[in-house]
Backbone as ProteinMPNN parsed JSONL, in Angstrom:
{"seq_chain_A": "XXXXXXXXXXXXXXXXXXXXXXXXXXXXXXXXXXXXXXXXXXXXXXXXXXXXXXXXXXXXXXXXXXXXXXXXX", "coords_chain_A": {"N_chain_A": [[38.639, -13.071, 46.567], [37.927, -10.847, 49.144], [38.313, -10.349, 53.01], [36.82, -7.955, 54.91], [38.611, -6.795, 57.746], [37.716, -6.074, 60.673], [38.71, -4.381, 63.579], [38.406, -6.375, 66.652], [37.863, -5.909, 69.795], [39.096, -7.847, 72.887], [36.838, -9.293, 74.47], [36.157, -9.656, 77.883], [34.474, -11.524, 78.797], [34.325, -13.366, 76.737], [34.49, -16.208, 74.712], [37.128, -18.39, 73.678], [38.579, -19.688, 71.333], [40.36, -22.495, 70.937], [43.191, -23.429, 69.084], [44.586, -25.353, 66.042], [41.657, -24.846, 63.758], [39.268, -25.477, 61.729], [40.996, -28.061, 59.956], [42.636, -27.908, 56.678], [43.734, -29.155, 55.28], [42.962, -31.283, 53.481], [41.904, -30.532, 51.432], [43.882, -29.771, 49.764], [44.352, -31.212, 47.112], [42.311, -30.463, 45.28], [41.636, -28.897, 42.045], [43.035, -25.721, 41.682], [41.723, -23.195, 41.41], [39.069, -23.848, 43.168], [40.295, -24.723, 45.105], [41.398, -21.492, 46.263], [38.789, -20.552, 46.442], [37.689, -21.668, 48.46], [39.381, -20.874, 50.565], [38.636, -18.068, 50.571], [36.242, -18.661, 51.713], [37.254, -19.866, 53.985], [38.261, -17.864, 55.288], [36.123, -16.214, 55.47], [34.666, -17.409, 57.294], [35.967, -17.568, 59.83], [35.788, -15.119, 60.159], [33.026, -14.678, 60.607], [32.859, -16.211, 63.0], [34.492, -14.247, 64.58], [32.871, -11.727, 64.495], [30.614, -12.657, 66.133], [32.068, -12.534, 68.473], [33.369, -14.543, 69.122], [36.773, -15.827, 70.127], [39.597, -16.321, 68.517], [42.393, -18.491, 69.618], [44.591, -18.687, 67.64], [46.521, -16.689, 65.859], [45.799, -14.101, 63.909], [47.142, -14.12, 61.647], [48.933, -16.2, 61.842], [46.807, -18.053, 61.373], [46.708, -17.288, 58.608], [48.438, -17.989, 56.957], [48.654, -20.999, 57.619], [46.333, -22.042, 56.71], [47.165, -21.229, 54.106], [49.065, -23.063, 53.478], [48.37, -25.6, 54.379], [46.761, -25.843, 52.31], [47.808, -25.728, 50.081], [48.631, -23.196, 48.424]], "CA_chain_A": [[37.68, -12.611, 47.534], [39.049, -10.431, 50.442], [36.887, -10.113, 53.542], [37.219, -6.712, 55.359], [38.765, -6.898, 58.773], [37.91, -4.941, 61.522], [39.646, -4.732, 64.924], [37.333, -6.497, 67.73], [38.649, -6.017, 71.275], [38.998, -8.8, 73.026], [36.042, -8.627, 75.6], [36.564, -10.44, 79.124], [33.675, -13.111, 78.812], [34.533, -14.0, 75.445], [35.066, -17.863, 74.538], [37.791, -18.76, 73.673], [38.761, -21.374, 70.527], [41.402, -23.019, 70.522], [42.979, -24.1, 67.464], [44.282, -24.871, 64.942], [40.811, -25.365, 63.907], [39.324, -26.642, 61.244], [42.057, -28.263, 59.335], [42.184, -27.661, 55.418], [44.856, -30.379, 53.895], [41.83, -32.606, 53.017], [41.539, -29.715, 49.731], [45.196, -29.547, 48.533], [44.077, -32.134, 45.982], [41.338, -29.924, 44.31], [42.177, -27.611, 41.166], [43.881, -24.278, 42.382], [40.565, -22.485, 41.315], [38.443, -24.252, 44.53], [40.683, -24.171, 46.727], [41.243, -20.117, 46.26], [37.235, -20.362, 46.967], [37.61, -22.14, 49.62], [40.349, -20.194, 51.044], [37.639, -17.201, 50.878], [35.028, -18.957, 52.627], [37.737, -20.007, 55.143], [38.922, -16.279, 55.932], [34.371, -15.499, 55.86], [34.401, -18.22, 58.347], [36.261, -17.102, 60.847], [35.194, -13.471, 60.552], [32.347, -14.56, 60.889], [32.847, -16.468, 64.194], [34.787, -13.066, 65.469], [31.797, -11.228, 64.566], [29.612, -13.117, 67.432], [31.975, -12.665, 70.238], [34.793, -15.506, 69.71], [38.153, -15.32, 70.169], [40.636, -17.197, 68.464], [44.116, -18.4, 70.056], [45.271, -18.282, 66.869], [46.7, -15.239, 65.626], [44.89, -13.982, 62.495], [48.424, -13.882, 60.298], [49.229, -17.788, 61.74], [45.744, -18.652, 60.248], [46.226, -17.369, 57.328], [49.728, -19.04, 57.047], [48.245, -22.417, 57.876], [45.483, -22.328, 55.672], [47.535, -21.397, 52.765], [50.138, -24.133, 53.493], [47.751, -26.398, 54.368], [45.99, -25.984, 50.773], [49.13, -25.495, 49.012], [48.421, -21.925, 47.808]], "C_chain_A": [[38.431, -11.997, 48.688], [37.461, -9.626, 51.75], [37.473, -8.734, 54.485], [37.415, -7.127, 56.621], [38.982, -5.733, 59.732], [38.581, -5.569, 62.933], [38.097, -5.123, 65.855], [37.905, -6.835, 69.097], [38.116, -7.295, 72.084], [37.97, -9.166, 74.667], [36.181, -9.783, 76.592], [35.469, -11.375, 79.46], [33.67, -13.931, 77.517], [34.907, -15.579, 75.355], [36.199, -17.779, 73.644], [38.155, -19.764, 72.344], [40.085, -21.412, 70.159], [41.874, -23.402, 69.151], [44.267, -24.516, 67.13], [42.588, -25.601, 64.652], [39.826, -24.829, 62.742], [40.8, -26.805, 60.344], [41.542, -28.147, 57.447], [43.21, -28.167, 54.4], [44.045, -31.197, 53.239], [41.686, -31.824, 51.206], [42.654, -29.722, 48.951], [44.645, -30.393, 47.501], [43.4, -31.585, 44.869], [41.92, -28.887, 43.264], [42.101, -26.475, 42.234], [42.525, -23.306, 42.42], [39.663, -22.644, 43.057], [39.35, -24.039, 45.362], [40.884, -22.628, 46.919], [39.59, -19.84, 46.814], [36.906, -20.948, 48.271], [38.667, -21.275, 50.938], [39.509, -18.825, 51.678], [36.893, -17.443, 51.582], [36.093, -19.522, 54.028], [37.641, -18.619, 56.014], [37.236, -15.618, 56.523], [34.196, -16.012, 57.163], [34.919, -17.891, 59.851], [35.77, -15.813, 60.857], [34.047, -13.969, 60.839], [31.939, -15.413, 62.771], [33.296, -15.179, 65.243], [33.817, -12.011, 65.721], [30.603, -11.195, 65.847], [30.44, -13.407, 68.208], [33.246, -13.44, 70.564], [35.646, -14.775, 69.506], [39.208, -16.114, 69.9], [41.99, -17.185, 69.299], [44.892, -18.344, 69.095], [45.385, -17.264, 66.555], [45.97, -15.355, 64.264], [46.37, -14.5, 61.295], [48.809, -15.535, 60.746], [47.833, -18.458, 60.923], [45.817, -18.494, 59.328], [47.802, -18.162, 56.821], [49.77, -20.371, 56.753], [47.299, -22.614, 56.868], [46.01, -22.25, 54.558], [48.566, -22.697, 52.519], [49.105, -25.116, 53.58], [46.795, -27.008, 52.755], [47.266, -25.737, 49.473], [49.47, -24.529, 47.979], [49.923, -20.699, 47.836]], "O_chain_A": [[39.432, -12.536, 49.16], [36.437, -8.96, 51.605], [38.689, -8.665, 54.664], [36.533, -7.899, 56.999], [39.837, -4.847, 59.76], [38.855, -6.726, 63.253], [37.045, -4.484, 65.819], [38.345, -7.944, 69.399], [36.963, -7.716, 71.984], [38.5, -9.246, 75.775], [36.324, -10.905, 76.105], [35.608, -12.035, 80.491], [33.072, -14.995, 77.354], [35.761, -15.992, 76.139], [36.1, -16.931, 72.757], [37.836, -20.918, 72.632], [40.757, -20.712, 69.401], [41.108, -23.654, 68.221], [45.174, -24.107, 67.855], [42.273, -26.663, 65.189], [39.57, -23.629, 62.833], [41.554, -25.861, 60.109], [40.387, -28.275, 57.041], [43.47, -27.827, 53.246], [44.532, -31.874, 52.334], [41.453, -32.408, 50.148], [42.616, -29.691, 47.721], [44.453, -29.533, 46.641], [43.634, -31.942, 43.715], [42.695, -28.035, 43.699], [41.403, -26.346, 43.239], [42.301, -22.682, 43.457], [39.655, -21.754, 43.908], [39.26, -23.242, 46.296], [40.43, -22.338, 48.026], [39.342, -18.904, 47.575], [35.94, -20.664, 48.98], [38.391, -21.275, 52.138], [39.589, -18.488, 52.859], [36.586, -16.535, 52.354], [35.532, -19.543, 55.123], [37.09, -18.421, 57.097], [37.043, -14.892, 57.498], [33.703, -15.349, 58.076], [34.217, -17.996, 60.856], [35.231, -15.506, 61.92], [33.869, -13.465, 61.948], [30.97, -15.155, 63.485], [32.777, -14.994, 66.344], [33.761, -11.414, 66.795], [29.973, -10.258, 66.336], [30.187, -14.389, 68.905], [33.979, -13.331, 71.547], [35.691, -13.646, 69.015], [39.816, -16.644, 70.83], [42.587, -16.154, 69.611], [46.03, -17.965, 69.371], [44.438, -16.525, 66.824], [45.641, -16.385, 63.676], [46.266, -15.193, 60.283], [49.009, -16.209, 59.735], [47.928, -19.256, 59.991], [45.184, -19.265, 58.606], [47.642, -19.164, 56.125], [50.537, -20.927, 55.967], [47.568, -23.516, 56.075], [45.588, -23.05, 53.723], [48.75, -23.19, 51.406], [48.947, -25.599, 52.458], [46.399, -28.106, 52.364], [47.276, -25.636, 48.246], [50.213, -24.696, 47.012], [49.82, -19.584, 47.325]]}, "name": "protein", "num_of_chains": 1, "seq": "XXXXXXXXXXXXXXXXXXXXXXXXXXXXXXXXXXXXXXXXXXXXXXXXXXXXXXXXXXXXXXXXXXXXXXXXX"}
């Protein structure tokens, strides 16, 4: 699954989320299949929080870093 990323400037009342946030070691355990699906709905998940406005402190390329280490991908 690959979710399309557009650039969203980072607008000056924007919130803010800290992170790392949510964590995703709780899945390493699951066949390689789910977690790849889950991995997708991670990457939807945040786009879809950037979509309405947030603004992660994480960088996009440390999230995806963390999530794959974290799931053992």
């Amino acid at each position: 699954m690959s979710v399309q990323r557009e650039h969203h400037p980072e607008p000056s009342t924007a919130c803010k989320i800290a992170g790392p946030w949510p964590t995703y070691a709780s899945f390493r355990n699951l066949p390689e299949r789910e977690r790849w699906v889950l991995y997708g709905s991670a990457k939807a998940y945040r786009q879809a929080l950037e979509d309405q406005g947030f603004v992660m402190a994480e960088s996009y390329d440390a999230f995806i870093k963390r999530v794959t280490d974290e799931m053992e991908l």
